[in-house]
C-alpha positions in Angstrom: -29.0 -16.1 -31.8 -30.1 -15.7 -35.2 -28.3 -17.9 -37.8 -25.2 -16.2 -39.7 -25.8 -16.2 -43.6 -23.3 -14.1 -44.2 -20.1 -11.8 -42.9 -21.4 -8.3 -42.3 -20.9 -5.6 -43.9 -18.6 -3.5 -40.9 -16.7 -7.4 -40.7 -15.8 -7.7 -44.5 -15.0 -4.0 -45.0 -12.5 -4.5 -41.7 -10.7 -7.6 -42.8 -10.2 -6.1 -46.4 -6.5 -4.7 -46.1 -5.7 -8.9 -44.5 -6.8 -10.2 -47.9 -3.3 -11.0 -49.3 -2.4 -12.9 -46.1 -4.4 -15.4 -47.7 -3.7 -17.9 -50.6 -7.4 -18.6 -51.3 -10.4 -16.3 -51.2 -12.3 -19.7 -49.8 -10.1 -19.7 -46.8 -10.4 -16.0 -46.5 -14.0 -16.3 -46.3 -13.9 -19.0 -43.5 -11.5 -16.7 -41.5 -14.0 -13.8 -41.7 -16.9 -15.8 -40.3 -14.8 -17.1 -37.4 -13.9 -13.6 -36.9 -17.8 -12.6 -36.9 -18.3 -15.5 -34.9 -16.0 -14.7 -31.8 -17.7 -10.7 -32.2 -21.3 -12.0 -32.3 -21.2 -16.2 -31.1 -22.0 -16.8 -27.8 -20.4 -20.1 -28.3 -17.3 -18.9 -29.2 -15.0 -22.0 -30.4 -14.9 -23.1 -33.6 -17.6 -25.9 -33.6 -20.3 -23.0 -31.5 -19.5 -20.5 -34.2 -19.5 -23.2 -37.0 -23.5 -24.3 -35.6 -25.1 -20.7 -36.6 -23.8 -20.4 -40.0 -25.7 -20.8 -43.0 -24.7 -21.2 -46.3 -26.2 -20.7 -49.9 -26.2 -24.2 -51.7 -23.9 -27.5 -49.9 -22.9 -26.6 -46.0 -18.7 -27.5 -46.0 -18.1 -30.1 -43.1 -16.8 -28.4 -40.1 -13.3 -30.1 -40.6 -13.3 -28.0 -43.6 -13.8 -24.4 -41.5 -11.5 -25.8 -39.2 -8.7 -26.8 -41.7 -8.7 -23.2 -43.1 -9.2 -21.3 -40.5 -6.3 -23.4 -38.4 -4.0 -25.7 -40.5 -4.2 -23.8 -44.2 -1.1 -22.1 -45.4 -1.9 -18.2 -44.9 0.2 -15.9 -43.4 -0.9 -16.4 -39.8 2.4 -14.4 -38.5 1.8 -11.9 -40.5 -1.2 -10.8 -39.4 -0.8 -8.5 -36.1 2.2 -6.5 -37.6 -0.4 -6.4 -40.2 -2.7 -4.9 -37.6 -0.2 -2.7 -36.0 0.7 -1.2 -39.3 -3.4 -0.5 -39.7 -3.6 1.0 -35.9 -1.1 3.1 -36.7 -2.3 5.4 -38.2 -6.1 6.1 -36.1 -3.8 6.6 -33.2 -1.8 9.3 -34.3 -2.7 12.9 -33.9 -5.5 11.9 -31.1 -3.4 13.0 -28.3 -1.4 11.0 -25.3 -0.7 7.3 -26.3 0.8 5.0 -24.1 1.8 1.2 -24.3 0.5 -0.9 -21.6 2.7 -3.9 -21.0 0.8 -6.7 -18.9 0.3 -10.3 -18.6 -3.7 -12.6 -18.0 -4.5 -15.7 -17.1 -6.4 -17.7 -20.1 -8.4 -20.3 -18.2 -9.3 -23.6 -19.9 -10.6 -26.1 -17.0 -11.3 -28.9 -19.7 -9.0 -28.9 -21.7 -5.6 -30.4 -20.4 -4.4 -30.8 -23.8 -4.6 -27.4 -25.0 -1.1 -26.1 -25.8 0.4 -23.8 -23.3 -1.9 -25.2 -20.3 -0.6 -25.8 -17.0 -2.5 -26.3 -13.7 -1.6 -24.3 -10.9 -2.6 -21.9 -8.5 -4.5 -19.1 -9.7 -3.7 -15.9 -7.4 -6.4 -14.1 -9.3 -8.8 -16.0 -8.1 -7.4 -17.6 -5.4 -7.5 -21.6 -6.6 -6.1 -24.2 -8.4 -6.7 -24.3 -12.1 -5.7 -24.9 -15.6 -4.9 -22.4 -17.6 -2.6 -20.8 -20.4 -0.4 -17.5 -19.3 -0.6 -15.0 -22.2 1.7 -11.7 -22.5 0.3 -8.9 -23.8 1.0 -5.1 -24.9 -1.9 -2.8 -25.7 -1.9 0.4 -27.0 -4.5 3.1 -25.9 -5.2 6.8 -26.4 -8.1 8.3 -24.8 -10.8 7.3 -27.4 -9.2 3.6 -28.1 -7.4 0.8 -26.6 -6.0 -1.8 -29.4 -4.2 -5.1 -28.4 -1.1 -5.0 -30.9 0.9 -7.9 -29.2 0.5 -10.9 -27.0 2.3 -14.4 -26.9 2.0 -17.7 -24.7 4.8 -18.6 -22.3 5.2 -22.1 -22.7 5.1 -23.8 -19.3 8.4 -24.9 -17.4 8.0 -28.8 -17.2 12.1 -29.0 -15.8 11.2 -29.7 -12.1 9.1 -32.1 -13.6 12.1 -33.8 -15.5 14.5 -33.1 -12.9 12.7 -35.2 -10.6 12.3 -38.0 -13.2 16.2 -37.9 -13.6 16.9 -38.2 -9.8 14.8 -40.7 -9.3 15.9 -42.6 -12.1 19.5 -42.7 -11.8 21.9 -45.6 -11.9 25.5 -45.3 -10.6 26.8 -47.0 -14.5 25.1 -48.2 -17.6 26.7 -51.2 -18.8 24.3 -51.6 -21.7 25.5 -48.9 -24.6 21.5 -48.5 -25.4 20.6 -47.6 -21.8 23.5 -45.2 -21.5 22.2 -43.5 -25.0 18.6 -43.5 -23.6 20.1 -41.8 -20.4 21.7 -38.8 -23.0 19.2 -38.3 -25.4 17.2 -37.5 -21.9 19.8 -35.1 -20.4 19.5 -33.2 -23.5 16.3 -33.0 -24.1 16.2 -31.6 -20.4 18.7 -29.5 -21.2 17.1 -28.0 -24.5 13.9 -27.3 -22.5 15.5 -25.2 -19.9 17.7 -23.7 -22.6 14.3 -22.8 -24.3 12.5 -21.4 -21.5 11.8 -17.9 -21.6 10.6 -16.0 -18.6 7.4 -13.4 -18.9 10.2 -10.7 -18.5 11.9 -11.7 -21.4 8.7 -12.3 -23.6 8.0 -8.5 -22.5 11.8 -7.1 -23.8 11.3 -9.5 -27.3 7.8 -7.7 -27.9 9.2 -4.2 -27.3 11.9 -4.9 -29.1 9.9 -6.0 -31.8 7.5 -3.0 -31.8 10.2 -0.2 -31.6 12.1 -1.9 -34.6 8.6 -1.3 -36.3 8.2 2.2 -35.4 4.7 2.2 -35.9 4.0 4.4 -32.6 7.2 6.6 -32.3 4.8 8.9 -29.6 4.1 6.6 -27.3 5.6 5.8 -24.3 5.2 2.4 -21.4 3.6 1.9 -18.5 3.9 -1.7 -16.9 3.6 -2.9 -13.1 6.5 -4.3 -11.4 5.7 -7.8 -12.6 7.8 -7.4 -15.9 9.7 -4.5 -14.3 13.9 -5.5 -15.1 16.8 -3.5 -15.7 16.8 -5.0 -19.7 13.9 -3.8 -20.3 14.0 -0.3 -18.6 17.3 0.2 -20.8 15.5 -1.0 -23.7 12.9 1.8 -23.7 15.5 4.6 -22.7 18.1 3.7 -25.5 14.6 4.6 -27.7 13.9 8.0 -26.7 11.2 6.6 -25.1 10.1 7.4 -20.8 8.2 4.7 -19.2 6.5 4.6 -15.7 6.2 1.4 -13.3 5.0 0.3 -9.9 7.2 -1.0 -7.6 7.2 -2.9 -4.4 7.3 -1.6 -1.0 10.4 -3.6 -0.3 12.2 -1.7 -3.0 15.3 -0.5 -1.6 16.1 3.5 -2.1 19.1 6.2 -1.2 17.4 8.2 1.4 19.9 10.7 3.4 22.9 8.9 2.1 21.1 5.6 3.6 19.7 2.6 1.5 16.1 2.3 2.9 13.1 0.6 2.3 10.5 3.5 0.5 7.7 2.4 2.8 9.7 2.9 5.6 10.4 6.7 3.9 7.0 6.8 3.3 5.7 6.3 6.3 8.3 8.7 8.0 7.3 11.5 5.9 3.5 11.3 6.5 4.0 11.1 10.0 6.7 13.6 10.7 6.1 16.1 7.2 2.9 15.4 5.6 3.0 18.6 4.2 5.6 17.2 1.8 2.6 15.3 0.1 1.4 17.9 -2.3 -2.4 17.8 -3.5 -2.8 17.5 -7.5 -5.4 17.1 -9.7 -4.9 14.4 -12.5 -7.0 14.1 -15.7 -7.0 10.1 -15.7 -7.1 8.1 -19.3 -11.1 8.4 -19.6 -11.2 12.1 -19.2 -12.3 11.7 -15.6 -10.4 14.6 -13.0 -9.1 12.6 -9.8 -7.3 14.2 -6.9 -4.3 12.8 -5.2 -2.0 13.4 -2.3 1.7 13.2 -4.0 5.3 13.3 -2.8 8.1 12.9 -5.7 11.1 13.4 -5.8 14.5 12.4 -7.7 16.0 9.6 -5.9 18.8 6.9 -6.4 18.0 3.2 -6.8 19.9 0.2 -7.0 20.7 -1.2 -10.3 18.4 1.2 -11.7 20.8 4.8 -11.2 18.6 7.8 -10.4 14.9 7.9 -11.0 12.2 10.0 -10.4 10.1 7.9 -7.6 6.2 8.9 -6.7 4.4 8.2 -3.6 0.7 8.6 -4.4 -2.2 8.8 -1.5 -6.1 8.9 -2.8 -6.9 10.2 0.8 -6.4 13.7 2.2 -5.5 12.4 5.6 -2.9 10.2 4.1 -4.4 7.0 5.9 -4.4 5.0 2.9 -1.4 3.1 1.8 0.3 4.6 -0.7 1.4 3.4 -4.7 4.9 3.3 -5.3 5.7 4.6 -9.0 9.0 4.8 -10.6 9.9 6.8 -13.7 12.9 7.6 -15.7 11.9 10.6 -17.0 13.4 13.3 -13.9 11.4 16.0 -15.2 8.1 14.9 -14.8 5.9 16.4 -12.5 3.8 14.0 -10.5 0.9 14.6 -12.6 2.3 13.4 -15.5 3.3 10.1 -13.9 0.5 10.0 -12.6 -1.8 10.1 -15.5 0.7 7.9 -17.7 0.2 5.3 -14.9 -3.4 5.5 -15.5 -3.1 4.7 -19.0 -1.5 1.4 -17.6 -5.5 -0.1 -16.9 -6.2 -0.4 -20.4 -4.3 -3.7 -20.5 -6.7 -4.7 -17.9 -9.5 -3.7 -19.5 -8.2 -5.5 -23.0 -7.8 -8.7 -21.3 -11.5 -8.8 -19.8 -13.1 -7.0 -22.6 -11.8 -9.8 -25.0 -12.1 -12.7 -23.0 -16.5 -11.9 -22.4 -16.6 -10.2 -26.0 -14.4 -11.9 -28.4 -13.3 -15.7 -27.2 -9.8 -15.1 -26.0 -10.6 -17.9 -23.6 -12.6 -20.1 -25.9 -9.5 -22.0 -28.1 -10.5 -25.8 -27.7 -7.5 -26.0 -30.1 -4.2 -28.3 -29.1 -1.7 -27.6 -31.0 0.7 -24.7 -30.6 -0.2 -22.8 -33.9 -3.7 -23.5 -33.4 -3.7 -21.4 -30.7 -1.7 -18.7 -31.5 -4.1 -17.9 -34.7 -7.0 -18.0 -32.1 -5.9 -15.5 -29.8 -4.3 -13.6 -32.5 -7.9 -13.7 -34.4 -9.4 -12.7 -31.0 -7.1 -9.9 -30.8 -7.9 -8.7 -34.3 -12.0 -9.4 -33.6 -11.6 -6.9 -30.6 -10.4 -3.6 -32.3 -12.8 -4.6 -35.3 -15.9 -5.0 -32.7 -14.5 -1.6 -30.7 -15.0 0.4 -33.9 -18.3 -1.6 -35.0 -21.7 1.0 -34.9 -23.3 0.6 -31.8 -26.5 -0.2 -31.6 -29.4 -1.0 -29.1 -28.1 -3.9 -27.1 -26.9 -5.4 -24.4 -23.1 -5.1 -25.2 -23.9 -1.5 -24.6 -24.3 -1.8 -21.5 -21.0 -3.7 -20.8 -18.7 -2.0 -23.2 -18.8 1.7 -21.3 -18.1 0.3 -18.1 -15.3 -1.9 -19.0 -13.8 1.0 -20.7 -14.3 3.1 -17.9 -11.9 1.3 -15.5 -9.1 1.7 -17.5 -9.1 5.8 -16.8 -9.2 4.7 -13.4 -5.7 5.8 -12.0 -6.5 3.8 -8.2 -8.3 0.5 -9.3 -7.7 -2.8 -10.8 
């Protein structure tokens, strides 16, 4: 690519309101180029973006870029309620909003020391690898989709140290230091597993978060059952809020005064009333009409009280299998949860979008705040790049079709 001499124009005039997050307007500057640099690098760490750019006079070492954009005392955790307090307003007034709760996989196959790595099995992509797990919520009407939250769980190392502390047990310690070694391990095992936090409880600490903001008082959730719990269902409801999930076919319902599994329901009702399964016409998040075969109704769940539930078929002859989705709203029509589900892709279309476009995967950073500015950086860089004037290029060619999956209401 051609060298960077300077942030542009659409860049500068973006990162404006963020200029008092920073103590220095030197720093500031160095934050903006790695900001260009993950929209426009194709190498997009720190020392790829740091080869293109040109400046007037002395080039600054790259441990100086690298000090200000990751060790310098700005506001770094200040910066996406920053962001959400600028989204808020370009989301308002432009119809049906909806928060997409989800979680990615952030693969880094070289770097083991990468805060928040851990090698294990990737179900994704069906393989072992390293990588960081990253919880996100996005925001997205039908013209945008905004990232506006996401954190790293910290991998679980207590198997780890509970197999350590089996194996290294002695019946008594007669030495005083060996018996203090012995406790200063037990409670650091202790504090770790104290300190772990589940993806499920990452997911209620961000609502939580966002709904004490009250930036988007409109918009309701959508998540799949993989961060689907009771605390955070009774989160949302104690809002004013309605939120739609998936839900597994194992999920136990009241049927005819009979807890059943609702595939088993399902499938009874396609094959002795498939008339039940009403055909509807759903206007999906990219505008896009898609039929579907739907049977809802107001059902009792365990734990959960009364929902409304939603079996969805894409197929008229009802051969396909069905989507479970769960809503508390009871007076929803199946349209509506429906087409709130479909909003539910644009986490999916965040995480992919930002990981080819703007370096959510590229952090060759260790430590823990290292990271965080990255992906929070990366997060920023994506709505910037979203609203950038399009041009002639290849990115054109990407952009609409990763867009387009999110309206989607039957795909990944």
């Amino acid at each position: 690519m051609l060298p960077m001499v300077e942030v542009p124009e659409t860049v500068r005039k973006g990162l404006r309101p963020y200029r008092d997050l920073f103590r220095r307007a030197e720093g500031f500057e160095y934050v903006s180029r790695y900001v260009t640099g993950l929209m426009v690098s194709p190498n997009k760490t720190l020392q790829g973006i740091y080869v293109d750019q040109v400046w007037e006079g002395h080039k600054p070492s790259r441990r100086v870029m690298h000090e200000a954009v990751f060790e310098a005392g700005w506001q770094a955790d200040e910066l996406l309620p920053r962001h959400r307090t600028l989204l808020a307003p370009e989301h308002r007034g432009r119809g049906r909003e909806v928060i997409s709760l989800d979680w990615t996989l952030v693969h880094h196959e070289r770097g083991p020391h990468i805060y928040g790595t851990t090698k294990s099995y990737d179900y994704v992509e069906r393989r072992m690898g390293r990588f960081q797990t990253v919880v996100t919520a996005v925001i997205a009407n039908r013209q945008l989709i905004d990232g506006i939250d996401l954190q790293i769980q910290e991998p679980s190392v207590c198997k780890e140290e509970e197999t350590y502390l089996k194996a290294t047990v002695q019946a008594s310690y007669e030495q005083m230091e060996q018996a203090r070694t012995r406790l200063l391990e037990l409670l650091h095992h202790l504090e770790h597993r104290l300190g772990y936090k589940k993806r499920t409880e990452i997911v209620v600490e961000m609502v939580a978060q966002l709904e004490e903001e009250g930036k988007f008082p409109r918009a309701d959730y959508a998540f799949d059952n993989g961060v689907l719990t009771l605390e955070l269902t009774r989160l949302i409801e104690s809002k004013g809020k309605h939120w739609v999930s998936e839900v597994e076919s194992s999920r136990h319902i009241l049927w005819q005064d009979q807890w059943r599994r609702i595939d088993e329901v399902a499938t009874e009702l396609r094959q002795r009333h498939p008339e039940s399964f009403r055909r509807v016409f759903v206007r999906c998040r990219n505008g896009e009409q898609k039929p579907g075969w739907v049977f809802t109704k107001s059902v009792r769940l365990k734990r959960y009280g009364r929902k409304r539930i939603a079996m969805v078929h894409e197929r008229a002859d009802l051969t396909d299998n069905p989507r479970f989705l769960i809503t508390d709203a009871l007076h929803w029509e199946s349209g509506r949860i429906i087409e709130t589900w479909s909003f539910r892709w644009a986490a999916e279309v965040f995480h992919e979008f930002s990981k080819q476009g703007t370096g959510l995967e590229a952090a060759q950073v260790r430590n823990e705040e290292a990271v965080k500015r990255h992906l929070r950086l990366s997060c920023l860089a994506q709505s910037l790049l979203q609203r950038a004037p399009a041009v002639a290029s290849t990115s054109e060619k990407v952009t609409p079709q990763l867009l387009k999956r999110c309206g989607d209401c039957g795909q990944g």
